[in-house]
C-alpha positions, 0 to 999 in steps of 0.5 A: 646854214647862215650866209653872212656878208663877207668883207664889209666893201663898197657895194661895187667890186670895180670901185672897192679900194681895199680888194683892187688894192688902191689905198693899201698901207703897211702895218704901222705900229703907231698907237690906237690914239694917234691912229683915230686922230682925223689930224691923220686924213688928207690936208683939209684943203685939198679934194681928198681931205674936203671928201675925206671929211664930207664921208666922215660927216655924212656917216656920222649922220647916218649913225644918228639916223640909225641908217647903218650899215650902208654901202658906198653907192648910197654914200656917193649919191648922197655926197653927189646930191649935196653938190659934194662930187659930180656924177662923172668927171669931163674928160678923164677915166677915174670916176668920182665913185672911185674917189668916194671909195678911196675916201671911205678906205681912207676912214676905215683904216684909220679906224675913224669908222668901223669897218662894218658900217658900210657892206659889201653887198655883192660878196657873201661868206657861206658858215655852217652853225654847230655847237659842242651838243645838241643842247648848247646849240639848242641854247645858242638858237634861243637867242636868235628864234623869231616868232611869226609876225604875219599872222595866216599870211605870209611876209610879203616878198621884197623884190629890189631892182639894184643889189644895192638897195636891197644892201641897205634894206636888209635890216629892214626886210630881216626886222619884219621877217620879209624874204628880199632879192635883188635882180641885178637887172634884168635876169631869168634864170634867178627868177625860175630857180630860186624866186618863183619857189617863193612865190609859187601856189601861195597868195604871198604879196611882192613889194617892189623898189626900183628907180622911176624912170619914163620908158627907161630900162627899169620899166623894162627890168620890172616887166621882165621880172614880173613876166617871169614870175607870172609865167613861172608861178602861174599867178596873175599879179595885180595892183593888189598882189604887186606893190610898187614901194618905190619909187612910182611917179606919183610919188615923185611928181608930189615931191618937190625934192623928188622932182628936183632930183629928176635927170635925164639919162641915155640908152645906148641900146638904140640907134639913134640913142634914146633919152628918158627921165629918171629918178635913182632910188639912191638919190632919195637916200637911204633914211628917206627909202627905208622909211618907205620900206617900213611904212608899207610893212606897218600897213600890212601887219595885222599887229604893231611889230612892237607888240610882237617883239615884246612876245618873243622876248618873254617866250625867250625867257620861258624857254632859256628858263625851261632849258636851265631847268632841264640841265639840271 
C-alpha cells in the first residue's frame, strides 16, 4: 500500500477555502492564457490583491529556494513575520489565516501556482499498487527501490510536535530514508499503537522538532510523548538517543532573528491564566527548519547521502538491464 496526500489543501481543514467551499467559481471557458494572467487577481490596491501578491511573491520564493511543497501555516507565518497579516484581527471573527487561504485558493485557481505546491497534510488517499504482471510491477518498482543509507543503524525517527512541520518536512525525512510522525499535540494511544513499535527493542535514535516555548504547552507535549514512548518501549532516553533539532533555547538565545521572534502566549488551561515565552517553528520558516533537518541527518550518516545516490542509480541500471535480458 502507498499513502499519498490526497487534495493538496492548506494544511488547516477549518481555513481550507476550496473544502469550506469560500472562493468556489464556475467552470469558465476563457483561455489557459487569460486564465494565468496575474491581471485577473484582486485590484493591487486593495487588501485582497496586495495579499494575493505577497502569496504569489512568497511562493515564487519558495520555488527558488527549492522549499516546495509547503502548507498554508508555514505561508501565513512567513506573510506574518514580514509585517504582511497580523496574527489576529482586534475585534472581529474571521481571521487572517482565512485570509492567506482565500488569497492561495485565489493563485490556484487561476493556475498562477500549481496546486501541488502547497499540501494538505492532514488529509491522506489510501492506493494499492498493481500491475498487469508480476514482471511489469517488478519493472515499475525499480524506478522507486532505495538502498539502505544507515548503514548497521537504523534511520533515526522524526518526531514533529505539529502535523504541520512534519507537512513540509517530509521530502526531507523520505531523502534520508527517516520514518516521521507528528503528534498533533499531546495524544497516547498513537504513541502505543503505532510509534512505540518503532522504537521497540532497538537503539533506533528520536529527532525531535517542536516549538521553544518557556513552561508552555510544548514542554508538556515533548514530556508526555517521551513518557510514553519510555513507558511503552522499555527504553530510557538520553541526550544521546532523544535529539532536539529544533528549536531548543540555545539555539534561540544565539540568534538575534530567533530572539526577535520571541512572543508571549497564554494558557487558558489555568486560573488565573498563565503567560509564557515562545518561539513557533513556523516563524523560523520552512528553508531555515529544513536546513535544520538535514544538517542533523548529514551528522549522523556514516556516508554523504550523494555517494549513496550515485550507488543506487547504477544498480537501478544493473537491474532494469537484467530484467530486459530476462524478458527476452
Amino acid at each position: 500500500m502507498t499513502r499519498t496526500k490526497g487534495r493538496p489543501g492548506l494544511g488547516n481543514p477549518s481555513a481550507d477555502a476550496e473544502c469550506s467551499g469560500q472562493n468556489r467559481s464556475r467552470p469558465t471557458t476563457k483561455s489557459h492564457a487569460s486564465a494565468t494572467s496575474p491581471d485577473r487577481l484582486s485590484a493591487a490596491h486593495t487588501a485582497a490583491g496586495k495579499l494575493q501578491r505577497a502569496c504569489l511573491d512568497l511562493l515564487r520564493e519558495h520555488k527558488r529556494d527549492g522549499a516546495l511543497p509547503t502548507n498554508g501555516r508555514f505561508i501565513f507565518y512567513e506573510l506574518e513575520q514580514r509585517g504582511h497579516v497580523p496574527k489576529h484581527y482586534q475585534g472581529k471573527a474571521r481571521t487572517p489565516a482565512q485570509d492567506v487561504s482565500g488569497a492561495l485558493m485565489r493563485l490556484r485557481q487561476l493556475a498562477l501556482v500549481p496546486w501541488e505546491w502547497i499540501v494538505d497534510e492532514s488529509r491522506d488517499v489510501d492506493e494499492w499498487r498493481s500491475a498487469a504482471s508480476v514482471y511489469e510491477y517488478a519493472v515499475e518498482a525499480v524506478e522507486n527501490a532505495r538502498i539502505d543509507c544507515w548503514g548497521d543503524e537504523l534511520a533515526p525517527l522524526v518526531i514533529c510536535e505539529a502535523r504541520s512541520t512534519k507537512g513540509v518536512l517530509n521530502r526531507i525525512a523520505a531523502s534520508y530514508l527517516c520514518p516521521i510522525t507528528a503528534t498533533g499535540g499531546q495524544c497516547g494511544g498513537f504513541l502505543v499503537t503505532e510509534v512505540a513499535p518503532l522504537l521497540r527493542g532497538n537503539d533506533r535514535k528520536v529527532l525531535y522538532i517542536g516549538d521553544h516555548e518557556l513552561r508552555g504547552p510544548a514542554d508538556q507535549i515533548e514530556a508526555n510523548t517521551r513518557r510514553y514512548l519510555q513507558e511503552h518501549t522499555g527504553r530510557l532516553f538520553d541526550d544521546r538517543t532523544w535529539i532536539r533539532v529544533a528549536l531548543t533555547e540555545q539555539q534561540v538565545n544565539s540568534n538575534k532573528r530567533l530572539l526577535a521572534l520571541k512572543i508571549i502566549k497564554r494558557d487558558n488551561r489555568y486560573k488565573p491564566t498563565r503567560e509564557y515565552e515562545a518561539v513557533e517553528c513556523e516563524a523560523i520558516g520552512q528553508v531555515e527548519l529544513e536546513r535544520m533537518l538535514r544538517r542533523q541527518l548529514d551528522r549522523m550518516l556514516p556516508e554523504p547521502l550523494a555517494d549513496v545516490l550515485d550507488r543506487e542509480e547504477r544498480q537501478r541500471a544493473e537491474v532494469r538491464r537484467l530484467l530486459e535480458e530476462g524478458a527476452r
